[in-house]
C-alpha positions as CSV (number, residue, x, y, z in Angstrom):
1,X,-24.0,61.8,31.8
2,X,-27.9,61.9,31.0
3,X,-28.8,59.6,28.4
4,X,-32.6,58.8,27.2
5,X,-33.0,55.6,25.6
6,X,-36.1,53.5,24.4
7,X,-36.8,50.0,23.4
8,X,-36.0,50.8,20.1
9,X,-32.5,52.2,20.5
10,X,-32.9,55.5,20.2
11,X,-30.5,58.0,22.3
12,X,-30.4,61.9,23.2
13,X,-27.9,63.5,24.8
14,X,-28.8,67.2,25.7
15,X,-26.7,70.6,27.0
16,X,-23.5,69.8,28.2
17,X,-23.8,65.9,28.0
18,X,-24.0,66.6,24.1
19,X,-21.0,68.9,24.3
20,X,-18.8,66.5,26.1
21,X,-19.5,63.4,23.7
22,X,-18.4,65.4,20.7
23,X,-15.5,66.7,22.1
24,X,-14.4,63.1,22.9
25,X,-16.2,62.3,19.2
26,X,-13.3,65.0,18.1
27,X,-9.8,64.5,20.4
28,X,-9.5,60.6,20.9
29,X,-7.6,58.6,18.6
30,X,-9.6,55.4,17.0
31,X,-8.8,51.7,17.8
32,X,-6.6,50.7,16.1
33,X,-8.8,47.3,15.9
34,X,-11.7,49.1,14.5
35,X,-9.9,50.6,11.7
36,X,-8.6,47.7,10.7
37,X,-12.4,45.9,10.7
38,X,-13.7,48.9,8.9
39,X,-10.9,48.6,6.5
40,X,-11.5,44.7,6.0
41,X,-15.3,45.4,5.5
42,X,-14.9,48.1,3.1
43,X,-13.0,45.9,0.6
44,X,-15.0,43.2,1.1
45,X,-18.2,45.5,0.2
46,X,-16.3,46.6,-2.7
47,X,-15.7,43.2,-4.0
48,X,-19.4,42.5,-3.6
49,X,-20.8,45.3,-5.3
50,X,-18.2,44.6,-8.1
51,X,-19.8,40.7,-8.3
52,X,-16.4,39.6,-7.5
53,X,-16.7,36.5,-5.1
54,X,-15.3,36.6,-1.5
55,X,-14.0,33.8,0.7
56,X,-14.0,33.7,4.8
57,X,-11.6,31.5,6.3
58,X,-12.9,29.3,9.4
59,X,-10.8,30.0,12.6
60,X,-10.8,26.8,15.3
């Protein structure tokens, strides 16, 4: 797969390189991980934006 990058992040894919990432974008399932992070994050950015306070717990 061709991919073009810079220093500041940036990233094409062209032709077929394009077509392949979305159809892997499209037919594979999400981590199960992930979507519980984004879940997490959502409430907590809800609860922020509301003014309500949030707490982290420290893991050792």
């Amino acid at each position: 797969m061709a991919i073009k990058s810079s220093t500041f992040g940036r990233v094409e894919l062209n032709g077929s390189d394009a077509d392949k990432f979305l159809q892997i974008m499209n037919e594979r399932k999400s981590n199960p991980r992930a979507s519980a992070a984004l879940k997490r994050g959502r409430e907590i950015l809800k609860r922020v934006t509301e003014g309500q306070s949030i707490e982290f717990k420290h893991n050792a």
